[in-house]
C-alpha positions as CSV (number, residue, x, y, z in Angstrom):
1,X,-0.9,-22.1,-23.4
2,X,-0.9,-18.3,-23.3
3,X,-3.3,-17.0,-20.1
4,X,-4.2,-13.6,-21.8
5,X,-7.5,-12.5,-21.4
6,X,-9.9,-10.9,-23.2
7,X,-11.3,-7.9,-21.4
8,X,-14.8,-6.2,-22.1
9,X,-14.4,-3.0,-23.0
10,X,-16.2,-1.5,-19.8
11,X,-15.8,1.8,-18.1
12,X,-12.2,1.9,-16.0
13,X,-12.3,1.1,-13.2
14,X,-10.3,2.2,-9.7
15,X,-8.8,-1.2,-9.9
16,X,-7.1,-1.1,-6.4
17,X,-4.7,-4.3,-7.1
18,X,-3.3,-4.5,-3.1
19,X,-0.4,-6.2,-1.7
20,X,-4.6,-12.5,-1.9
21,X,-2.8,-15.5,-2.3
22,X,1.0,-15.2,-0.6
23,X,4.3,-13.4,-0.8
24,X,5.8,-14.1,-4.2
25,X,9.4,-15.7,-3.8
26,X,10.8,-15.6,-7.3
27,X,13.1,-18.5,-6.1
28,X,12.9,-22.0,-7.2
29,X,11.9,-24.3,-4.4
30,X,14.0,-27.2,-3.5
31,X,13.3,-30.4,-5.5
32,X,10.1,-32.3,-4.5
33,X,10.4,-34.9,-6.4
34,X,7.8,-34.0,-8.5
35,X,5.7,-32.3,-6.4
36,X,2.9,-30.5,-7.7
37,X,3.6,-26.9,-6.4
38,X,5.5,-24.4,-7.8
39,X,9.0,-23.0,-6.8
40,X,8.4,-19.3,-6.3
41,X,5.9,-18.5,-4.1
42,X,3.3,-15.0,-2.9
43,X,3.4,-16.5,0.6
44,X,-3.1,-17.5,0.3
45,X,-5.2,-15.3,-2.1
46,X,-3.3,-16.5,-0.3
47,X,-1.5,-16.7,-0.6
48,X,4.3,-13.8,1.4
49,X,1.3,-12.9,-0.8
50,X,-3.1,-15.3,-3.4
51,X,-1.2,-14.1,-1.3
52,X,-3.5,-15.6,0.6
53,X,-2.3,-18.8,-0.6
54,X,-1.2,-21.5,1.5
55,X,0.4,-18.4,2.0
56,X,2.6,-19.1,4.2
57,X,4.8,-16.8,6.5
58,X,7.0,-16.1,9.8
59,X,5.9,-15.1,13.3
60,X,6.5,-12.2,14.2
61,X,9.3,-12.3,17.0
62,X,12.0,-14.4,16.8
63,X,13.2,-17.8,16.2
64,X,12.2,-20.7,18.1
65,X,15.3,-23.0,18.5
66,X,14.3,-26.3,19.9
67,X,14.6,-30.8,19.4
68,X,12.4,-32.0,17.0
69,X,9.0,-32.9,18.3
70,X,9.8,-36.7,17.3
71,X,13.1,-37.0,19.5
72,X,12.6,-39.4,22.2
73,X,12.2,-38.0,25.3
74,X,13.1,-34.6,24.3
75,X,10.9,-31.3,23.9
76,X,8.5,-30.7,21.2
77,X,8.5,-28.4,18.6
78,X,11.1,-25.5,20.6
79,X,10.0,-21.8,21.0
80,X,8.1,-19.9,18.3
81,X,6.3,-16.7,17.6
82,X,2.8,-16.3,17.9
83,X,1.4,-14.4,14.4
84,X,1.0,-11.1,17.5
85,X,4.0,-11.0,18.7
86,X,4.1,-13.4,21.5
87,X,6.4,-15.9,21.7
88,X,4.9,-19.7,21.9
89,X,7.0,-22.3,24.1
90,X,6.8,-25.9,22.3
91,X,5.7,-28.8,24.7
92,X,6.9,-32.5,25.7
93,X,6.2,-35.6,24.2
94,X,4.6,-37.0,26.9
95,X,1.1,-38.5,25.5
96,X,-1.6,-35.7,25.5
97,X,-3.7,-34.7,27.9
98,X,-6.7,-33.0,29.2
99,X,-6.6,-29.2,29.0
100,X,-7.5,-26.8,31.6
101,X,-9.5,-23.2,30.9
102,X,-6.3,-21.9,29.3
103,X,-7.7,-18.3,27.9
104,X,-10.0,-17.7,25.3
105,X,-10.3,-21.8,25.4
106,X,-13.6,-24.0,26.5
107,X,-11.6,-26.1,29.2
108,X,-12.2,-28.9,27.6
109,X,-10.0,-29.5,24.9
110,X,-7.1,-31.4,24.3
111,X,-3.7,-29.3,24.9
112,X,-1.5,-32.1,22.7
113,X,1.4,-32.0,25.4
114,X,1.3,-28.1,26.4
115,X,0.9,-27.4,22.7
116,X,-2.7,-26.3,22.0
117,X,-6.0,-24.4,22.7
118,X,-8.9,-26.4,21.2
119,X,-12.1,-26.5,22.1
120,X,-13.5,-29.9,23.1
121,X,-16.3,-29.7,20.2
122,X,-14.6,-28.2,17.2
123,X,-15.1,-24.7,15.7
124,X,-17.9,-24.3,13.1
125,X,-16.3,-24.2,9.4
126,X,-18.3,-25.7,7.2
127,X,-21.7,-24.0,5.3
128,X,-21.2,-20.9,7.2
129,X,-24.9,-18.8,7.1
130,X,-23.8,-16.1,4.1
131,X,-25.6,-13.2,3.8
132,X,-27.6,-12.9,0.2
133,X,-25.5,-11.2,-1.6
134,X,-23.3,-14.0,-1.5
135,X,-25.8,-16.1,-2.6
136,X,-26.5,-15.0,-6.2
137,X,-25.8,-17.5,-8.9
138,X,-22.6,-15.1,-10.3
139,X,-21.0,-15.0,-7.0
140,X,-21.7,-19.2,-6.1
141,X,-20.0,-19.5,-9.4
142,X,-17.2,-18.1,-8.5
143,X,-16.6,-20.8,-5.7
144,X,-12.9,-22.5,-6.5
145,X,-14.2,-25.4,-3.9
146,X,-13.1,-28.4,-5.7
147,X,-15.6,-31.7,-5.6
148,X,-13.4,-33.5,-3.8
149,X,-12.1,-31.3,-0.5
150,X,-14.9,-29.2,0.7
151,X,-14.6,-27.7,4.3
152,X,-15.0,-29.4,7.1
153,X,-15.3,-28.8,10.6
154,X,-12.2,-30.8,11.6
155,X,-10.2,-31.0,8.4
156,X,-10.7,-26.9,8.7
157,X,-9.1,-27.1,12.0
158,X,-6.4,-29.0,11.4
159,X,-5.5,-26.5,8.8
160,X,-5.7,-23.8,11.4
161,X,-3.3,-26.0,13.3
162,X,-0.5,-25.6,10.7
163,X,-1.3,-22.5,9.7
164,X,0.0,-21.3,12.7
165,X,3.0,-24.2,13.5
166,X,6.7,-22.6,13.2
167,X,7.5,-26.6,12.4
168,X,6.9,-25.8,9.1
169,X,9.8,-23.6,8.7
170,X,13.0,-25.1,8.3
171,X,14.2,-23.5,11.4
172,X,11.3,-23.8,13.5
173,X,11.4,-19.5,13.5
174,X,7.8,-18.8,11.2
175,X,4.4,-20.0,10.2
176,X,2.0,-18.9,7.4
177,X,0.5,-16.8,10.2
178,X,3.5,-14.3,10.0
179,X,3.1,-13.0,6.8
180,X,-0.5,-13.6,7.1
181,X,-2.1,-12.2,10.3
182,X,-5.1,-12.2,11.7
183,X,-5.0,-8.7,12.6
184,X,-4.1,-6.9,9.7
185,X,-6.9,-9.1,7.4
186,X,-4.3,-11.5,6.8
187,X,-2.0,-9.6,5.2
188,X,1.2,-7.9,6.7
189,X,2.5,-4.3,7.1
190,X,5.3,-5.0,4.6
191,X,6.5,-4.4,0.9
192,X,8.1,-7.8,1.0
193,X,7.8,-10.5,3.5
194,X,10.9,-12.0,5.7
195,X,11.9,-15.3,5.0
196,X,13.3,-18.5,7.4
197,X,16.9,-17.0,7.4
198,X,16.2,-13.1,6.9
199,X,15.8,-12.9,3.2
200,X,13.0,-10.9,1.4
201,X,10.5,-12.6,-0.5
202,X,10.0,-10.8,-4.4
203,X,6.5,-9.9,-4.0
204,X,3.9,-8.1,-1.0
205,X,1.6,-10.3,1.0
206,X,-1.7,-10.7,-0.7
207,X,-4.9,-10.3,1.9
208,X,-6.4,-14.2,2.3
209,X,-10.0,-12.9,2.7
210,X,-12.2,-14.6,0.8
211,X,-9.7,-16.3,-1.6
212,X,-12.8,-19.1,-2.3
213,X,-14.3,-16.6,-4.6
214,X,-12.1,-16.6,-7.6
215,X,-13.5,-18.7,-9.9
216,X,-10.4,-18.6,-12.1
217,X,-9.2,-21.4,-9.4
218,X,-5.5,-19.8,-9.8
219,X,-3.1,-18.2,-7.1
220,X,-0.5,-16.2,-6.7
221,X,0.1,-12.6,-7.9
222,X,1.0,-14.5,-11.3
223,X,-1.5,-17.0,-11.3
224,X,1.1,-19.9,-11.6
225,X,-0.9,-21.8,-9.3
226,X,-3.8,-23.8,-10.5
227,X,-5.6,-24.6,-7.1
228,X,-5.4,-23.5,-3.5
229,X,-4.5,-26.9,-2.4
230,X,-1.0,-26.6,-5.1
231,X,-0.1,-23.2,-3.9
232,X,-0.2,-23.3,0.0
233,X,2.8,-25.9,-0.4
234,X,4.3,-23.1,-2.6
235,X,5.5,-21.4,0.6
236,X,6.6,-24.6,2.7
237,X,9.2,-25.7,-0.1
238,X,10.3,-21.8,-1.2
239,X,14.2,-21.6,-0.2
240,X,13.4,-18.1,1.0
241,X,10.2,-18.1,2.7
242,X,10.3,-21.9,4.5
243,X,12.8,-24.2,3.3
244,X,11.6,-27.4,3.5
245,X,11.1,-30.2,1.4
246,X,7.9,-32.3,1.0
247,X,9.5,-34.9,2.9
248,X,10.9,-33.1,6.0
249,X,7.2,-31.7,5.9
250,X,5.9,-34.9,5.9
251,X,8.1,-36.0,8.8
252,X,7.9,-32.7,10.5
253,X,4.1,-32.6,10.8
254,X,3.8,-36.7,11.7
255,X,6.0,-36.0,14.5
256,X,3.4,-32.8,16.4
257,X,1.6,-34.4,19.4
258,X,-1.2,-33.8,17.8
259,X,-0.8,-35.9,14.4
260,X,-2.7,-38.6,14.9
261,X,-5.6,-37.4,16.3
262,X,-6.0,-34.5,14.2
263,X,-5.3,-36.3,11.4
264,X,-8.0,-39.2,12.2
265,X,-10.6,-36.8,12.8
266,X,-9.8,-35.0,9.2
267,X,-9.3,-38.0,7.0
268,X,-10.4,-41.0,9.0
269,X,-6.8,-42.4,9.9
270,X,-3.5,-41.0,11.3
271,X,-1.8,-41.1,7.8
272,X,0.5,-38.0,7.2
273,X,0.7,-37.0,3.6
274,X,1.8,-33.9,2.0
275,X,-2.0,-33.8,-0.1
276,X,-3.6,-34.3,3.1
277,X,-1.6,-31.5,4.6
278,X,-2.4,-29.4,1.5
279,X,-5.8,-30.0,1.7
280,X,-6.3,-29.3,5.3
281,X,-4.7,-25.8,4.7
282,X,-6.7,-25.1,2.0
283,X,-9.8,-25.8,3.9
284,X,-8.5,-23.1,6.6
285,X,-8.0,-21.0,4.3
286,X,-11.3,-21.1,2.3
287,X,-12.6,-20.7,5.5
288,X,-11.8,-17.4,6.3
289,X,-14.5,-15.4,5.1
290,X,-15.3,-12.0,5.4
291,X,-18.5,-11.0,5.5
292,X,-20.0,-8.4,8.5
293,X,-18.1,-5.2,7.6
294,X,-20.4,-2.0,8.0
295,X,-21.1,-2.5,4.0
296,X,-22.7,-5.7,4.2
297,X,-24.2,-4.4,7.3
298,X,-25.9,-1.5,5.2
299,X,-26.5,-3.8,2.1
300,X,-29.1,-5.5,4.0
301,X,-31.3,-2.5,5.1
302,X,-31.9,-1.5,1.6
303,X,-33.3,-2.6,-2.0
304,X,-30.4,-1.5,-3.9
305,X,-26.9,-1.0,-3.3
306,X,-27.3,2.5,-5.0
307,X,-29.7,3.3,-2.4
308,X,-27.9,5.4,0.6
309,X,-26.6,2.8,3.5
310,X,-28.5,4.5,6.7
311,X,-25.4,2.9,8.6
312,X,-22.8,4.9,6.5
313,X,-22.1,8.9,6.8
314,X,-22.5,11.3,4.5
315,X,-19.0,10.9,3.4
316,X,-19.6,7.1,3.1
317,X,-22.4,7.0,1.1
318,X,-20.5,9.7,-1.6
319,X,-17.6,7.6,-1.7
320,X,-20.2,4.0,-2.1
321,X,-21.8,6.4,-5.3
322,X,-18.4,7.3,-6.8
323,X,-17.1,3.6,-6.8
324,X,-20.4,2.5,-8.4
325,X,-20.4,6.0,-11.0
326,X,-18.8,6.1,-14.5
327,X,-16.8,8.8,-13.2
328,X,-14.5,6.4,-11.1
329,X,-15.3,3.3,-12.3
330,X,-14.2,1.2,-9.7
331,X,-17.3,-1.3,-9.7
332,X,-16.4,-2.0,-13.2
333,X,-13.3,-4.2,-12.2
334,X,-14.4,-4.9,-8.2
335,X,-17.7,-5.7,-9.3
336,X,-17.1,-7.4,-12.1
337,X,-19.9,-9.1,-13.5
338,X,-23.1,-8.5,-15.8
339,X,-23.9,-5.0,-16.0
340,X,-26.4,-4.0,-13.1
341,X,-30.1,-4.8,-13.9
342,X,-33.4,-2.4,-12.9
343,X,-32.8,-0.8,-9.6
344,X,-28.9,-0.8,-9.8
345,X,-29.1,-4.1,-9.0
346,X,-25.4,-6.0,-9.2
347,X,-24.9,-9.4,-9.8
348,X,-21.9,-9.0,-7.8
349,X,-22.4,-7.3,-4.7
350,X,-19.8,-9.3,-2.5
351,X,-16.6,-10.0,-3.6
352,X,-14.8,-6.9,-4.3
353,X,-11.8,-8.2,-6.5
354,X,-11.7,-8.2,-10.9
355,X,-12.3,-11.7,-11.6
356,X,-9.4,-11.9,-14.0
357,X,-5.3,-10.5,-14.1
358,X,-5.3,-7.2,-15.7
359,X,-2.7,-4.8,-16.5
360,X,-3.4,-1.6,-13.7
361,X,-0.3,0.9,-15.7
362,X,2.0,0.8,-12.7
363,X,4.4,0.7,-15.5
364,X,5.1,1.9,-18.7
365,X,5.9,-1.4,-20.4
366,X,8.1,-5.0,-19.7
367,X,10.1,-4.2,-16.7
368,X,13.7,-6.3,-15.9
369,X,12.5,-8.2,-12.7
370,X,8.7,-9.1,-12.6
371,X,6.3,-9.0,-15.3
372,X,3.9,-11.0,-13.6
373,X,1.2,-13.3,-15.5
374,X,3.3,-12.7,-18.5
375,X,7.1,-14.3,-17.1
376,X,4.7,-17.8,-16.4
377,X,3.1,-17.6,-19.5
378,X,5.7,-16.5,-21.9
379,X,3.3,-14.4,-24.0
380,X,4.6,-10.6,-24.4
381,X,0.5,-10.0,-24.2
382,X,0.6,-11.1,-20.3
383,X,3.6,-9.1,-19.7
384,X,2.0,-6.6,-17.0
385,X,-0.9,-8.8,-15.8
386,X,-1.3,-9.5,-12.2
387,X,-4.0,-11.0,-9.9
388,X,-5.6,-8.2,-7.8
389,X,-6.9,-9.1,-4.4
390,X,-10.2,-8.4,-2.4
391,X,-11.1,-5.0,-1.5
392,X,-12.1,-6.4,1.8
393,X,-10.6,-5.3,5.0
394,X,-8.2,-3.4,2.5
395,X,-8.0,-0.3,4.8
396,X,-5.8,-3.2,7.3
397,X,-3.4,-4.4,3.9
398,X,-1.1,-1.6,3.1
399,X,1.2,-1.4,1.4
400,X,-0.7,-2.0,-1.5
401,X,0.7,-3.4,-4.8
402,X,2.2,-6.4,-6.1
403,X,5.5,-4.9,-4.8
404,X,4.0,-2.6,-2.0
405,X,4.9,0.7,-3.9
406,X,2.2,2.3,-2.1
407,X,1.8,2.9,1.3
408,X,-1.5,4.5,1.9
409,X,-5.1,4.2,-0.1
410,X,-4.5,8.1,-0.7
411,X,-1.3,6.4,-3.1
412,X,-2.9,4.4,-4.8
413,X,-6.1,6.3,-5.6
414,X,-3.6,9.5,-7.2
415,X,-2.1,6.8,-8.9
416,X,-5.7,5.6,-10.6
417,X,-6.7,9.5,-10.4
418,X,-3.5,11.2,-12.8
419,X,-0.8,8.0,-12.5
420,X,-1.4,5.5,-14.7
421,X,1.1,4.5,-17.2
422,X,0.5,3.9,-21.3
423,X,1.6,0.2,-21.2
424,X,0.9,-1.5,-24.2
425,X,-1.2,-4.5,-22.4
426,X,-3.0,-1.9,-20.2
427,X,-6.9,-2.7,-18.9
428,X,-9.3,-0.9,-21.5
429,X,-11.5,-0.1,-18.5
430,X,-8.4,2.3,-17.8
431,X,-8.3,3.6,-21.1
432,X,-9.9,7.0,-21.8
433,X,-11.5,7.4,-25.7
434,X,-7.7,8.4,-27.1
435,X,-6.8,4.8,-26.1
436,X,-4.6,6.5,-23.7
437,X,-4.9,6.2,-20.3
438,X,-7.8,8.2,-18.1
439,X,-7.7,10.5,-16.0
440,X,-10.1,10.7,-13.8
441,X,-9.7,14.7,-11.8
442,X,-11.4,14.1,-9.0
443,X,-11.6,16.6,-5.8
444,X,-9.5,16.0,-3.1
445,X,-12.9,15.8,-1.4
446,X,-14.0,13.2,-3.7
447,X,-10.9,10.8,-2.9
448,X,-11.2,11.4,0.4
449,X,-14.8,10.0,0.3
450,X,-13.4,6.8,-1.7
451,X,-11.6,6.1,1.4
452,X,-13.9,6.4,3.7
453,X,-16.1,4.1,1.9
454,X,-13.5,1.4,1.6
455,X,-12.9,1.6,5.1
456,X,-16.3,0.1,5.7
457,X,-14.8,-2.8,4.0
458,X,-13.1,-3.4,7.3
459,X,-15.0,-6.8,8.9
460,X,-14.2,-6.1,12.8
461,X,-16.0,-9.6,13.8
462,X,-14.0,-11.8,11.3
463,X,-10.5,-9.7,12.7
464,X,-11.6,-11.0,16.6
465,X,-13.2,-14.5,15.2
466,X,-11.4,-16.9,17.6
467,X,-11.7,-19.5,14.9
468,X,-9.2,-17.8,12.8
469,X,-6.8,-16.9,16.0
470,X,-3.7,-18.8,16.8
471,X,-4.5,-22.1,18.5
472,X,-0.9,-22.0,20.4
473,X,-0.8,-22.1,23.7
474,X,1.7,-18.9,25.1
């Protein structure tokens, strides 16, 4: 079935599509005997790249040779990068024990046989306390939760748990947490990701931040994916990215110290299946929210979001009214939604992403090696279309792009400013009244003000949450 779709024809928007689901691998996975993920993968928001899926990626420094956690006798796991640098050492298979203060831990977790830094009581994931804006009936209905794996405390952390394991690579060298890191607003500093054995993935790592706010339910810069819990096993089973199959995943993960216990705490028994891995990532994932930055800090000093943010400078607030004004447009993709009521009153005032693909003009019509939503759907009307991910900590997420073309924000506002191309499937919000594309002339002062207000996008508290930090002990 084609995946076009119909766009209102509403004023154009600054449609900043960055480098949220995972990094796209335009490889075919190895056979999973029917598995329901897809080949290729974004590496989410995601995932590297959507994005933000399961997105999946490397640590950062080096491999991590080492026995497989389920040899008898032998050493778990084998060294591995932590997603800042660090390198992690893998533990025995000795049964698990009781945990000393190890840093930034309670002292009184279980360390799973030198593996791990958990708290005795697990992290709080589930119903986090959102601020109102997130609370409006648009924005709840954007929620891709499905009925039957919302987030829990301890099937969260269990996802946080393989986010960050290197066993999930097939040699032991990377986790999702590479291409996805906690510092850079789970994204990477990359046009294309590094797979397992050195090889670049075909598409940027998409920003995971609030991924559960698409209500589209798809991921990936394509959209190929039809749930979160499908495309996070995108990335294990990619050739390029992770290279491994369902069942070495399966065997891999059931052989971690800490398999059983996690697993009974997440699903009520120690059974090891790739769903139950899938769903525990997504839940991780879901998690990660963003919601303190300086803008939401503002938001809620004020009636309106046109009002001026007493938190924000001068500077700030110009570059908040430009992305709201007809002039730029950006709020008419970032914001999409009904138009805003009496008061300037939004009925999206959270999300920051166009809840649909769109075609932003990076190009002038069907290129050779990635067309996007239109190479999964086959219809020449998709040819162009891409997801676009949050606006949130985007300041953090260069390059930006679904093939990182542009390295700074200053890029890729000139290219929404003078840049954009005449493709045939192009948004109509970037169409001026000749059906040609806008232009938009504004001042170097006025672009400068667009990125100082995106910078308060930037959510310091969610960058330093410890519940979204790598649970590997050094």
């Amino acid at each position: 079935m084609p995946m076009s779709t119909a766009l209102r024809p509403l004023p154009v928007c600054v449609s900043i599509a960055l480098a949220l689901s995972a990094c796209d691998a335009l490889d075919p996975p190895p056979d999973d005997g029917g598995a329901s993920a897809t080949a290729a993968d974004d590496s989410a928001d995601g995932t590297s790249g959507e994005g933000t899926g399961g997105p999946i990626g490397p640590g950062t420094d080096g491999p991590g040779p080492g026995p497989d956690s389920g040899t008898t006798g032998g050493t778990t796991g084998g060294t591995g990068p932590d997603s800042d640098g660090s390198g992690g050492t893998g533990g025995t298979d000795d049964p698990p024990t009781t945990g000393g203060d190890a840093t930034g831990g309670t002292g009184d977790g279980d360390d799973y046989g030198g593996l791990l830094d958990l708290p005795a009581e697990p992290y709080h994931y589930a119903d986090p306390d959102l601020p109102p804006h997130f609370k409006t009936p648009f924005v709840q209905g954007l929620d891709n939760t499905p009925p039957d794996n919302h987030i829990t405390d301890a099937g969260a952390t269990l996802g946080r748990v393989l986010f960050y394991d290197t066993e999930l690579s097939q040699n032991r060298s990377l986790s999702c947490a590479e291409c996805h890191q906690h510092a850079r607003g789970f994204a990477d500093d990359l046009a294309f990701s590094v797979g397992f054995a050195g090889e670049l993935t075909g598409r940027s790592s998409m920003s995971l931040a609030n991924v559960r706010w698409y209500a589209p339910g798809r991921f990936f810069w394509d959209e190929r994916a039809e749930t979160l819990e499908e495309q996070v096993l995108g990335p294990i089973q990619s050739e390029i990215e992770m290279g491994l199959t369902l069942d070495e995943l399966v065997a891999r993960v059931s052989a971690r110290p800490y398999s059983d216990d996690l697993f009974t705490a997440a699903f009520g028994d120690a059974d090891v299946t790739s769903d139950r891995i899938a769903r525990a990532l997504a839940q991780y994932v879901r998690a990660i929210t963003s919601t303190g930055s300086r803008y939401d800090q503002g938001k809620a000093q004020v009636a309106s979001i046109a009002d001026p943010f007493p938190n924000f400078s001068a500077l700030e607030n110009q570059g908040k009214q430009l992305f709201l004004s007809p002039q730029a447009g950006c709020a008419a993709c970032h914001l999409a939604g009904p138009p805003p009521g009496p008061g300037g009153v939004f009925a999206n005032e959270a999300i920051f992403q166009p809840t649909e693909p769109i075609n932003n003009g990076l190009d002038a019509g069907p290129v050779e090696d990635d067309n996007g939503v239109g190479d999964v759907s086959g219809d020449p009307q998709d040819n162009g279309l891409f997801k676009s991910p949050s606006l949130r900590n985007v300041a953090l997420t260069a390059p930006y792009m679904h093939d990182g073309r542009f390295a700074t924000l200053q890029q890729v506002i000139d290219h929404y400013d003078h840049g954009v191309k005449p493709h045939p499937n192009l948004d109509p919000r970037l169409r001026g009244p000749n059906n040609q594309p806008r232009v938009l002339n504004l001042t170097p002062q006025q672009k400068d003000a667009l990125i100082a207000f995106l910078g308060t996008l930037s959510d310091e508290a969610a960058l330093a949450d410890p519940r979204f930090s790598d649970p590997f002990l050094p």
